[in-house]
Backbone bond lengths (Angstrom), bond angles and torsions (degrees), N, CA, C in turn:
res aa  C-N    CA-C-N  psi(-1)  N-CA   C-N-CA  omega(-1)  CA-C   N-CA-C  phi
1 X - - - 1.452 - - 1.537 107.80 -
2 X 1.177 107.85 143.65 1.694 110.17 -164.60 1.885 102.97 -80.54
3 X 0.806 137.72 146.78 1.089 144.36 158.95 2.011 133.16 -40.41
4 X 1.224 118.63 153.37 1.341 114.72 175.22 1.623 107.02 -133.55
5 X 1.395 111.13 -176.58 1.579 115.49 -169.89 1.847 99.84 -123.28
6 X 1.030 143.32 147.16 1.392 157.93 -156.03 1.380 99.88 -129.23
7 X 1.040 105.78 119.52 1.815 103.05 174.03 1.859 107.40 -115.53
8 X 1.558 101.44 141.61 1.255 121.98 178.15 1.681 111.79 -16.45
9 X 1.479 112.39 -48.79 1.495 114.98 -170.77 1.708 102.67 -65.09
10 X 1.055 102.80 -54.64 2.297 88.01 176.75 1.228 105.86 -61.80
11 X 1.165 150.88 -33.79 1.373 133.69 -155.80 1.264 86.51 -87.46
12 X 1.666 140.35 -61.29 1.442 131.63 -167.08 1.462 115.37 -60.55
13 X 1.256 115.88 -36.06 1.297 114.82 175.92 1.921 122.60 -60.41
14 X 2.027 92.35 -33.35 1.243 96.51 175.54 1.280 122.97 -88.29
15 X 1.530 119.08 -8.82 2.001 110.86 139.50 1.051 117.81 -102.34
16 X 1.570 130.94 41.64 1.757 93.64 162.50 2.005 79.94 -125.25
17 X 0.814 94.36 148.36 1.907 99.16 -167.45 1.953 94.43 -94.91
18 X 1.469 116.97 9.01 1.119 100.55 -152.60 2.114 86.19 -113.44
19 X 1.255 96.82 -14.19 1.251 117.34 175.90 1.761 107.22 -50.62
20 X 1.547 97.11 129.16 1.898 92.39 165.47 1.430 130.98 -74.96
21 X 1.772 106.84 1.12 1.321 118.27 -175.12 1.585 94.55 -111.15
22 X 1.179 129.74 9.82 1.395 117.06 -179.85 1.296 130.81 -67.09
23 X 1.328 113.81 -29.74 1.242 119.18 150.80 1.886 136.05 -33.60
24 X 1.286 100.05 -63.69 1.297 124.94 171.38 1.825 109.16 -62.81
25 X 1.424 100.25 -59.85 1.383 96.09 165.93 1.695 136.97 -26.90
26 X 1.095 84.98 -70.33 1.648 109.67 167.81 1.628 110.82 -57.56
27 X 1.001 123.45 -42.37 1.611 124.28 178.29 1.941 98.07 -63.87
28 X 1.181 139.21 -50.37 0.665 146.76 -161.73 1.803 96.17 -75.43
29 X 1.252 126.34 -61.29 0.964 119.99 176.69 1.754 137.68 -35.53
30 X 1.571 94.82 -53.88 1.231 130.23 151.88 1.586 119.10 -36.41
31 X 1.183 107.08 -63.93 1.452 118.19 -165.13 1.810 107.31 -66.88
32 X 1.507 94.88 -32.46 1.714 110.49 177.99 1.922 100.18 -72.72
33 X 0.972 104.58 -47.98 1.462 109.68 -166.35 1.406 112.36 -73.84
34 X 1.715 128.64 -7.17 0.991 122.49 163.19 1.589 117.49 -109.22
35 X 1.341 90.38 23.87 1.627 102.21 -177.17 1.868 121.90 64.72
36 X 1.601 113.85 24.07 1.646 114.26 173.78 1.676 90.68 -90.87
37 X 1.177 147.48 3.72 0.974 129.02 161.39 1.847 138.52 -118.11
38 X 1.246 142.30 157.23 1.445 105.91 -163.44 1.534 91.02 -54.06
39 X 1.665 101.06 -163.92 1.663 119.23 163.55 0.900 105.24 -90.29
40 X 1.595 116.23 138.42 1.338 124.16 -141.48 2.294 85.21 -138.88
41 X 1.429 84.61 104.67 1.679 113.68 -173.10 2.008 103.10 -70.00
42 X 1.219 88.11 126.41 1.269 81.34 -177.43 1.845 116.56 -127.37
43 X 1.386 101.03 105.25 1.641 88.77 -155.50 1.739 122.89 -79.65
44 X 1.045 136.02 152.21 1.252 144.08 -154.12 1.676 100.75 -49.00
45 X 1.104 134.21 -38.58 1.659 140.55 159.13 1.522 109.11 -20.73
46 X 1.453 89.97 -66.27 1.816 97.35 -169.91 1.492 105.31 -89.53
47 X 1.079 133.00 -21.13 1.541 131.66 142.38 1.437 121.29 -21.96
48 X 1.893 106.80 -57.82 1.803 106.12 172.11 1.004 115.66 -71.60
49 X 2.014 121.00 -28.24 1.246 101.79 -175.93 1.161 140.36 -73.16
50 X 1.474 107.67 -29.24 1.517 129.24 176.47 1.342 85.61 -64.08
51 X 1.555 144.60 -100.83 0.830 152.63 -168.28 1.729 125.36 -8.10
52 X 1.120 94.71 -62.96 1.953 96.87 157.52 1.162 115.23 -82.31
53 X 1.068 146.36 -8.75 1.737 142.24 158.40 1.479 113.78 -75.06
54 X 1.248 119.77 -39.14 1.697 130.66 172.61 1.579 99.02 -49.66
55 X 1.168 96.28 -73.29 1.446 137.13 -171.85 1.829 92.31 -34.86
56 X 1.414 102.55 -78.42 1.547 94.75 -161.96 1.415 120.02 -74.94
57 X 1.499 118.90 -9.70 1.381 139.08 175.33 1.276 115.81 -103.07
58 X 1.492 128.65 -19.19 1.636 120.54 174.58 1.545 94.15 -124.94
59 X 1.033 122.54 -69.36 1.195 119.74 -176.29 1.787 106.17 167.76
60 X 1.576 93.41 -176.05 1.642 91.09 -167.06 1.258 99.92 -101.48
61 X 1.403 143.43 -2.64 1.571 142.75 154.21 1.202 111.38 -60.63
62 X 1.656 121.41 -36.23 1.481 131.52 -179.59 1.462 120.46 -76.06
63 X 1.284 107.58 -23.93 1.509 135.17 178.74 1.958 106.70 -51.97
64 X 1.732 77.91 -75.16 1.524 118.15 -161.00 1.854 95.17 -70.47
65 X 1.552 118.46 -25.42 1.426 101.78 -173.78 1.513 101.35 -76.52
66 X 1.440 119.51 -62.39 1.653 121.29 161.06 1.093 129.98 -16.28
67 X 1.400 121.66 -40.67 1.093 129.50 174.13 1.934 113.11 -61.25
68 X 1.427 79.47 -62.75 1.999 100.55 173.82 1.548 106.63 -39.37
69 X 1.368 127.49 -59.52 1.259 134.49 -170.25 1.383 110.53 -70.93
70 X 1.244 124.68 -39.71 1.373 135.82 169.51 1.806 97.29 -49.64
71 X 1.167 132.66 -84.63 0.959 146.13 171.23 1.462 120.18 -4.12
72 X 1.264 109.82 -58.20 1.517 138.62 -156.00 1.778 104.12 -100.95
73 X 1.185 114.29 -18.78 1.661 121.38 175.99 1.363 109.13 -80.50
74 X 1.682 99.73 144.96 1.869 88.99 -170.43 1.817 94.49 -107.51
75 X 1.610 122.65 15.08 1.492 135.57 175.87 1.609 86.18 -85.89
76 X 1.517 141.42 -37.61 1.437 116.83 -164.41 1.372 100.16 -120.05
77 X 1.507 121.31 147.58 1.544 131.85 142.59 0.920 145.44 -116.55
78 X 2.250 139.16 108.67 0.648 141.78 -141.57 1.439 101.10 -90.47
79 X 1.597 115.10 150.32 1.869 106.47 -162.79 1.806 77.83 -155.37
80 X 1.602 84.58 150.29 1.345 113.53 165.00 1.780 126.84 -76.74
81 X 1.129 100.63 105.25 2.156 79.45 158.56 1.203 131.77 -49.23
82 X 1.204 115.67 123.95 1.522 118.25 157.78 1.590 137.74 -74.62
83 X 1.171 135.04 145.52 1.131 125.59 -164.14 1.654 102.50 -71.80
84 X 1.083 130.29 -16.93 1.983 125.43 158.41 1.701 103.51 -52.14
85 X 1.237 102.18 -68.52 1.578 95.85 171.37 1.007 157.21 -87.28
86 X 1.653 118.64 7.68 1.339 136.18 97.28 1.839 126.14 17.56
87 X 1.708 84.63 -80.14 1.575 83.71 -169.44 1.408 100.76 -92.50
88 X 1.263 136.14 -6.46 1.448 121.83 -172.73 1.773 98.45 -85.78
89 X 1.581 103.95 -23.81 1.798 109.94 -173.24 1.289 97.29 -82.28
90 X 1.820 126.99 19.70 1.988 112.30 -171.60 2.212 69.17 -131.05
91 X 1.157 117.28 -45.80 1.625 110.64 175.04 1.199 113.20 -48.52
92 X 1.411 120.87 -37.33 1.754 113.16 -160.32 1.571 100.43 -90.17
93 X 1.783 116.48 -35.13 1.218 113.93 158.46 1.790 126.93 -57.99
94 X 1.049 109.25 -32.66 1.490 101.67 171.70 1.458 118.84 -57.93
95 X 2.023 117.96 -47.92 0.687 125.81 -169.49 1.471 116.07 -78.66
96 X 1.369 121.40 -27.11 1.901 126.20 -160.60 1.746 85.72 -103.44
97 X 1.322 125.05 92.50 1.212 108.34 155.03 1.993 143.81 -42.58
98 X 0.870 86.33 -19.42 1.485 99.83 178.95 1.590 105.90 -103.01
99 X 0.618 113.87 -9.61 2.240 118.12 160.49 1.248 107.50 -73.72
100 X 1.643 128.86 130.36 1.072 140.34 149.76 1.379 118.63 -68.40
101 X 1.278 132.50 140.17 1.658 128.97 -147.82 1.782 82.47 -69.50
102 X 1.887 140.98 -21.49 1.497 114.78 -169.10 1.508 72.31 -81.17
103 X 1.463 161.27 -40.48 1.148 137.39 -122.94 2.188 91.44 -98.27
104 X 0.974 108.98 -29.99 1.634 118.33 162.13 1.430 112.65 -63.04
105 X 0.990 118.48 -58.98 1.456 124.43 175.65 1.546 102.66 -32.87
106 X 1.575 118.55 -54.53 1.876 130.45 -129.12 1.730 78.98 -100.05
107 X 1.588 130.36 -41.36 1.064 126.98 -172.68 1.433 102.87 -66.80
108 X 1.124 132.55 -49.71 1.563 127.94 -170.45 1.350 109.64 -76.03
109 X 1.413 137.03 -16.56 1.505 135.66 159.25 1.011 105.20 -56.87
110 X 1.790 132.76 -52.27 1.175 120.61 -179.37 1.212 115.61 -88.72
111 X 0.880 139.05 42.42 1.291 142.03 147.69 1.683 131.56 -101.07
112 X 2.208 87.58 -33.39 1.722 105.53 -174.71 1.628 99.89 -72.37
113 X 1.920 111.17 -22.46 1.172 114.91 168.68 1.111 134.05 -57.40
114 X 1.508 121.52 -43.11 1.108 129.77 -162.49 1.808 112.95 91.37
115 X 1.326 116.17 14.68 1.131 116.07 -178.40 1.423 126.28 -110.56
116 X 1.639 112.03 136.77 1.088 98.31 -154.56 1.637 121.74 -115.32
117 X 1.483 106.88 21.68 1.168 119.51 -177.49 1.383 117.27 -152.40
118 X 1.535 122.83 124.51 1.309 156.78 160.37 1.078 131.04 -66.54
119 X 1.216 117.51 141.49 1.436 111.06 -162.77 2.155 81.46 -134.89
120 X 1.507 102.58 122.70 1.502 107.89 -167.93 1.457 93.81 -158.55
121 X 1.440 128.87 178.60 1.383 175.11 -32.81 1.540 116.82 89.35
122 X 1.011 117.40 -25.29 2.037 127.40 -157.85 1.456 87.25 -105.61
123 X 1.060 118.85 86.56 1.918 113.27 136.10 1.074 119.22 -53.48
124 X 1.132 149.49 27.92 1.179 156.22 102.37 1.346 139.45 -3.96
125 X 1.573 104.94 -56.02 1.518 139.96 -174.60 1.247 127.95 -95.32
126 X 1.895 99.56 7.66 1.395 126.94 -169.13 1.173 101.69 -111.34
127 X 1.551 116.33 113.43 1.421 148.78 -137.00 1.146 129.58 61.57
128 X 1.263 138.93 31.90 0.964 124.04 -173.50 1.558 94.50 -111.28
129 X 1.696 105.93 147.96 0.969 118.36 -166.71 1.618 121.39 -47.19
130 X 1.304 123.09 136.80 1.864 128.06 172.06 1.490 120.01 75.57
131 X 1.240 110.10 0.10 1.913 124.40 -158.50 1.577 96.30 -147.33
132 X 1.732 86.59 125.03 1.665 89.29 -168.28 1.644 76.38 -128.09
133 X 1.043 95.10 149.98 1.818 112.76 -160.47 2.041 92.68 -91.97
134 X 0.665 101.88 -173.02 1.832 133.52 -155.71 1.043 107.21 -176.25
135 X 1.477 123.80 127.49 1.774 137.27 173.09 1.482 94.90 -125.90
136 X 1.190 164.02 17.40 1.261 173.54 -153.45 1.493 144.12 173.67
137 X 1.060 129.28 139.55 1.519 126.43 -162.92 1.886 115.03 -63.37
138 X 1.602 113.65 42.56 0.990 111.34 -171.50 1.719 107.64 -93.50
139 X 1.507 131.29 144.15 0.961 118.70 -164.58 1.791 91.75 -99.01
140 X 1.402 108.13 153.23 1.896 103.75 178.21 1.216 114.73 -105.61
141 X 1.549 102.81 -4.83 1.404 108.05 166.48 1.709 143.62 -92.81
142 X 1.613 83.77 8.80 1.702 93.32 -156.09 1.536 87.54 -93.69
143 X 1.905 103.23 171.73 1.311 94.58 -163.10 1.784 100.52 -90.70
144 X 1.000 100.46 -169.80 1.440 102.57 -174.87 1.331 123.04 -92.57
């Protein structure tokens, strides 16, 4: 099954319990971690973000456990940027006004991927070219 991309808003939502998306969050998490969803790539961008948002809003035990579990799940994989997608994630931000340069960054990974589905919270990311967003633990690959 081909892979997907995880954006900062499910993972934060799925540790801070205080979140109105926590619910959903967590379903999504879940659903990845028992493998009903592809593996859901999570690139070092949304790694800091969750990470300092946990961090400064739940705490740094809450941070650092997410992190651990993230790690250790064979539903997620944590990946590096490359300097190609780098600059195409500072191009797509120049060009998409409504992208935050991590939300440029996360669009041009999935693209350098070849992947074509997101798993987000951010209407934001809705239209943007090759990446069709996901707000729920639905898989796009399963059959019908």
């Amino acid at each position: 099954m081909p892979d997907a991309v995880v954006d900062t808003t499910v993972l934060y939502a799925a540790g801070n319990e205080r979140s109105q998306r926590h619910d959903r969050g967590l379903e999504v998490l879940h659903a990845a971690d028992h493998e009903r969803l592809p593996t859901l790539r999570i690139p070092d961008v949304v790694q800091v973000e969750t990470m300092n948002g946990l961090t400064r809003d739940v705490g740094h035990e809450t941070a650092v456990d997410m992190l651990d579990r993230l790690e250790v799940s064979t539903g997620f994989a944590l990946d590096r940027t490359t300097n190609a997608v780098w600059h195409a994630g500072v191009d797509t931000f120049r060009g998409i006004e409504r992208l935050s340069l991590a939300d440029g960054l996360i669009a041009a990974y999935a693209r350098h991927h070849d992947i074509d589905y997101f798993y987000s919270f951010d209407g934001g990311f809705d239209g943007v070219d090759r990446i069709a967003r996901l707000a729920d633990a639905t898989n796009p690959y399963a059959p019908d």
